[in-house]
C-alpha positions in Angstrom: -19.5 34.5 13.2 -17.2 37.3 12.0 -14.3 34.6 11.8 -13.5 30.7 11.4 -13.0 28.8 14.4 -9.1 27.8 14.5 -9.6 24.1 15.1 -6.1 21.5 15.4 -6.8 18.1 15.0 -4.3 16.2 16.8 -4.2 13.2 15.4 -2.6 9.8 14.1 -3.2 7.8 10.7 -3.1 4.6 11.9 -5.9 5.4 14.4 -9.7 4.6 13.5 -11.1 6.5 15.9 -9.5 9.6 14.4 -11.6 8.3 10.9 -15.0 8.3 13.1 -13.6 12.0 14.7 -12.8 13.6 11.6 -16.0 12.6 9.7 -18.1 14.0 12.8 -16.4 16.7 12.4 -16.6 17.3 8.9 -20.2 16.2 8.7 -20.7 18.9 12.2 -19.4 21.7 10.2 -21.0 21.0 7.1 -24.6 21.1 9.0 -23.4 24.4 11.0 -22.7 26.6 7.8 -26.0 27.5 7.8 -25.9 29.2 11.0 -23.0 30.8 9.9 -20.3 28.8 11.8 -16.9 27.5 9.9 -13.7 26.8 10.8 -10.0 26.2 9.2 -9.1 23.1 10.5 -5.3 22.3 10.5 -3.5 18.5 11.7 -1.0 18.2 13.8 0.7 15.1 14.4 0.8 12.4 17.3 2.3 9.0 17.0 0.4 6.1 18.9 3.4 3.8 18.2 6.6 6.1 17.6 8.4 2.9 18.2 6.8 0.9 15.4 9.5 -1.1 12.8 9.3 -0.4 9.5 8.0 -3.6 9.0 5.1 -2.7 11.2 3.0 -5.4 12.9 0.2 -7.6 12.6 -3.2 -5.7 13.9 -4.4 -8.5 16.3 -0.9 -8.8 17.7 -0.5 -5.4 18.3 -3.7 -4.7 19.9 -3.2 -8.1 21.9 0.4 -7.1 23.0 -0.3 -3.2 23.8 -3.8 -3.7 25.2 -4.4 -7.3 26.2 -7.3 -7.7 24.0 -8.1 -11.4 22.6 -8.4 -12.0 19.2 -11.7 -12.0 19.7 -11.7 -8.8 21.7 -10.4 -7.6 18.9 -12.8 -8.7 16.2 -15.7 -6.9 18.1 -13.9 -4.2 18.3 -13.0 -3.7 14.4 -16.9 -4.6 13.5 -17.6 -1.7 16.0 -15.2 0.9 14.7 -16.7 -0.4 11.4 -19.9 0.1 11.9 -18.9 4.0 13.4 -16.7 5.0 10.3 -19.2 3.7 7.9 -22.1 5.8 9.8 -20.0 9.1 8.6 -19.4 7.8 5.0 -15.7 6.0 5.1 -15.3 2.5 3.6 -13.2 1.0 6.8 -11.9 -2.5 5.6 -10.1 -3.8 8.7 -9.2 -7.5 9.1 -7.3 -10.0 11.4 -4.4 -9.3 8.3 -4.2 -6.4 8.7 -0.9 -3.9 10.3 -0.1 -1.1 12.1 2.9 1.0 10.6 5.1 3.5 11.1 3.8 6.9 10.3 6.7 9.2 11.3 7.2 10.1 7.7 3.5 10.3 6.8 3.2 13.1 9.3 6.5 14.5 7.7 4.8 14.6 4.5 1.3 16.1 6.5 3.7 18.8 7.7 5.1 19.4 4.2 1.2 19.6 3.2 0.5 22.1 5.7 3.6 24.1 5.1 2.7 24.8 1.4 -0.6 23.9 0.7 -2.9 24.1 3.6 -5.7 24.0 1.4 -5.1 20.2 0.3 -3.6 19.5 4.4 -7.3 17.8 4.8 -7.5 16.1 1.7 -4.3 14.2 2.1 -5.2 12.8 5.5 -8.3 11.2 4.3 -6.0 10.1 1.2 -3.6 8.5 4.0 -6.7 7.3 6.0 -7.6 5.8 2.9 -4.4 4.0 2.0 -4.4 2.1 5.5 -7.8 1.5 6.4 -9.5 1.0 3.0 -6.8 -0.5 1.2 -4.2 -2.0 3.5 -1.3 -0.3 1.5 2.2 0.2 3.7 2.1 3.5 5.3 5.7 3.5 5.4 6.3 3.2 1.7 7.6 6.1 -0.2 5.7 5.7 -3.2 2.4 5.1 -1.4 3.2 8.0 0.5 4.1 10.3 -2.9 1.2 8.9 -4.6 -1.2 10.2 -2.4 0.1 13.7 -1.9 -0.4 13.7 -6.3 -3.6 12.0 -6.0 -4.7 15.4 -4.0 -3.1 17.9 -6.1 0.3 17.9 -4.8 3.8 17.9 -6.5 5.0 14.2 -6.3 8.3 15.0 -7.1 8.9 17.3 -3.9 6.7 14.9 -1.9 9.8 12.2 -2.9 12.6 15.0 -1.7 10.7 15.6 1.3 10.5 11.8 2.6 14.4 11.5 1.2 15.9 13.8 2.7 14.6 14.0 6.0 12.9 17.3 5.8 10.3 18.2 9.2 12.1 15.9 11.4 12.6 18.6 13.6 9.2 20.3 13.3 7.2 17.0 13.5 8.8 16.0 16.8 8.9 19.4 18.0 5.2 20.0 17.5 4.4 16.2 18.4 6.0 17.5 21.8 4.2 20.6 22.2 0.9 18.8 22.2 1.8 16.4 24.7 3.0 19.4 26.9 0.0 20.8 26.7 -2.0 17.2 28.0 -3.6 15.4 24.6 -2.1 11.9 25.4 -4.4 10.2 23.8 -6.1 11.0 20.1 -8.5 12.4 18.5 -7.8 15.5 20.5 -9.5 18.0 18.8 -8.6 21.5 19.9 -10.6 24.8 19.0 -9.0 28.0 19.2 -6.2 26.8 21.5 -8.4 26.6 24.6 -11.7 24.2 24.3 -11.2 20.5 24.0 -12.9 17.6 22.4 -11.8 14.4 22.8 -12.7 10.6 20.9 -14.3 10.3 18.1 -17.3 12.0 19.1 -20.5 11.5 16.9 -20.9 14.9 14.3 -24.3 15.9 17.5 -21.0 16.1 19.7 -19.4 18.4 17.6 -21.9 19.9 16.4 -23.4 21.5 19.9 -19.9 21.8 21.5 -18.8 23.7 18.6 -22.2 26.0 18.3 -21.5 26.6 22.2 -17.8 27.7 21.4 -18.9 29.6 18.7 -21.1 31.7 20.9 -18.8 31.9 23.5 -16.0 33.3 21.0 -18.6 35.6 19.8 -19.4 37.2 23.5 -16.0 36.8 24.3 -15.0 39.3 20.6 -17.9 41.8 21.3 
C-alpha cells in the first residue's frame, strides 16, 4: 500500500468485547505487514452507560437490570468473553464482584492522549483496559486514571490538570455525537477510512480478510 489505512476505533472501556476487537485487530495487522498493509489506528469515544454514578454498579446487577440476563446468564457469559480475550493474549479477570463505572473522564483523558501524543493513544487504552478488566481498579478515580497515562510515557502532572479542570468536555461529547450521527450504536465499531465498517469483536480472520479486501479496494480506488 502506498499509505496506512485510517482506521477509528469507536469504542468504550468498560466493554469486553472492545478487548476481544482490539486484540483481533492488533493481532490482524500484525500478520498483514508482511503484505505490506498498516494502518494508524486512532479511538474515539462511546459511552455504553453515560448515565453511570460515580459509584458505578455491581456487574451482575447491571447486566441483570440493562439486559435481563440471570446471574447465571451472566456467569456464562463472563467465562465466554474470557475465554475470547484470553485467545488474543489479554488476562480478562471478571467476577460476580466486579463493576461497571463511569468512563466520561477516561475518554477525556484518551482525548488528551490523542491530542498530544497519538503515538501512546493505543497504549493507554490497553493500560485502561487493563485497570478494569485485569485488575478491577475504579475507572473513575483520578489517580488510577493519572497513573496509567505515566505508566505509558505520559506526563502525570497534566493528566491531573486535564481530569481537574474539565478539559475535552466539549470535544468528547461532541465527537461521542458525531459517531452516533453517523449510525455506530453499538461498540466495537471499527471504522476504516471513514467508509467501511466492522462491527463486534470480530476474530483477527475477520479483520484480517476485511481489511486485505479494503486495502485493495483503496488501492484500485488511488490508481
Amino acid at each position: 500500500m502506498s499509505k496506512p489505512l485510517k482506521i477509528d476505533f469507536v469504542s468504550d472501556v468498560v466493554c469486553p468485547w472492545c478487548v476481544v476487537g482490539l486484540g483481533g485487530l492488533e493481532t490482524a495487522l500484525d500478520r498483514l505487514k508482511g503484505e505490506g498493509i498498516e494502518a494508524e489506528v486512532a479511538f474515539r469515544p462511546f459511552e455504553l452507560n453515560p448515565q453511570m454514578a460515580p459509584e458505578g454498579e455491581n456487574i451482575v446487577e447491571h447486566i441483570g437490570r440493562k439486559y435481563g440476563s440471570t446471574p447465571e446468564q451472566s456467569a456464562q457469559n463472563r467465562a465466554m468473553i474470557t475465554e475470547r480475550a484470553n485467545s488474543v493474549g489479554f488476562d480478562m479477570r471478571m467476577t460476580a464482584d466486579s463493576r461497571i463505572w463511569n468512563t466520561f473522564d477516561a475518554h477525556r483523558l484518551l482525548h488528551w492522549a490523542g491530542e498530544t501524543a497519538p503515538d501512546k493513544q493505543g497504549a493507554l487504552k490497553k493500560a485502561l483496559f487493563r485497570i478494569h478488566f485485569t485488575e478491577g481498579r475504579n475507572l473513575t478515580d483520578a489517580g488510577e486514571l493519572t497513573a496509567a497515562a505515566e505508566a505509558v510515557g505520559l506526563n502525570r502532572a497534566e493528566a491531573a490538570e486535564v481530569l481537574a479542570s474539565g478539559r475535552y468536555v466539549q470535544a468528547v461529547r461532541s465527537e461521542e455525537a458525531l459517531w452516533q450521527s453517523r449510525g455506530i450504536s453499538s461498540v466495537p465499531a471499527v471504522v476504516v477510512e471513514g467508509k467501511y465498517l466492522i462491527s463486534g469483536g470480530q476474530p483477527p480472520e475477520v479483520f484480517e480478510q476485511a481489511l486485505r479486501n479494503i486495502a485493495k479496494e483503496e488501492g484500485a480506488a488511488s490508481a
